[in-house]
C-alpha distance (Angstrom), angle and dihedral (degrees) to the residues before:
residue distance angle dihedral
X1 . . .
X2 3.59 . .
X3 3.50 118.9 .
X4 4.21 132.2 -159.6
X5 3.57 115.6 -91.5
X6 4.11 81.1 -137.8
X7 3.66 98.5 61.9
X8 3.17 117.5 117.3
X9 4.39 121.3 -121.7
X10 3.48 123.1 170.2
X11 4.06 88.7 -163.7
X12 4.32 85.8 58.7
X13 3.46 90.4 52.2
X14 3.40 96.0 61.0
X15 3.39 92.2 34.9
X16 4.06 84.2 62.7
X17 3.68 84.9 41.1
X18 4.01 95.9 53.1
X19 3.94 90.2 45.5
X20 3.36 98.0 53.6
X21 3.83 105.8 46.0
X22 4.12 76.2 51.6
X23 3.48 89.3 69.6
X24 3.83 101.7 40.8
X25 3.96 85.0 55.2
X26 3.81 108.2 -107.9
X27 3.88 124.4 163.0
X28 3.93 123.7 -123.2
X29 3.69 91.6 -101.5
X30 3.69 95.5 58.7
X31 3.98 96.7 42.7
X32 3.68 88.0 40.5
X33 3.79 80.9 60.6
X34 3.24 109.6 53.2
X35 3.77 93.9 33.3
X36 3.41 80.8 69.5
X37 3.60 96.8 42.1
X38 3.48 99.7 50.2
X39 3.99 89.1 48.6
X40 3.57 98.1 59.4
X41 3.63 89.4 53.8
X42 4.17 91.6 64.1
X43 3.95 79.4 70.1
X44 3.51 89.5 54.3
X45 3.52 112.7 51.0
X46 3.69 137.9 19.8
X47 4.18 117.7 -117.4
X48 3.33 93.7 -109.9
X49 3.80 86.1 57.0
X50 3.81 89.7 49.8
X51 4.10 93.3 51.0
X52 3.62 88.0 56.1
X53 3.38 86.8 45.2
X54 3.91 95.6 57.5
X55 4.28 92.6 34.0
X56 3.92 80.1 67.9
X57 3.28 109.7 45.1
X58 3.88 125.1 77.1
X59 3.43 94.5 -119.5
């Protein structure tokens, strides 16, 4: 089964997360940590909250 690129999984995100902090060189600890970080903020806010979130920010 195919699924749409736009669909929305918190367990892809932090699979994107995960890979890239691989390649800038972080340990376990510190991906472990903001893995776990970043997941408790799904229960926090809603994705449109997060987009506006990353629209205005510099990053």
């Amino acid at each position: 089964m195919l699924r749409n690129e736009s669909q929305w999984s918190n367990y892809a995100c932090l699979g994107y997360v995960i890979s890239a902090l691989k390649k800038l060189g972080y340990d376990d600890e510190h991906i472990r940590q903001l893995v776990r970080a970043i997941y408790s903020e799904f229960d926090m806010k809603s994705v449109p909250d997060a987009e506006d979130i990353f629209r205005e920010s510099d990053y």
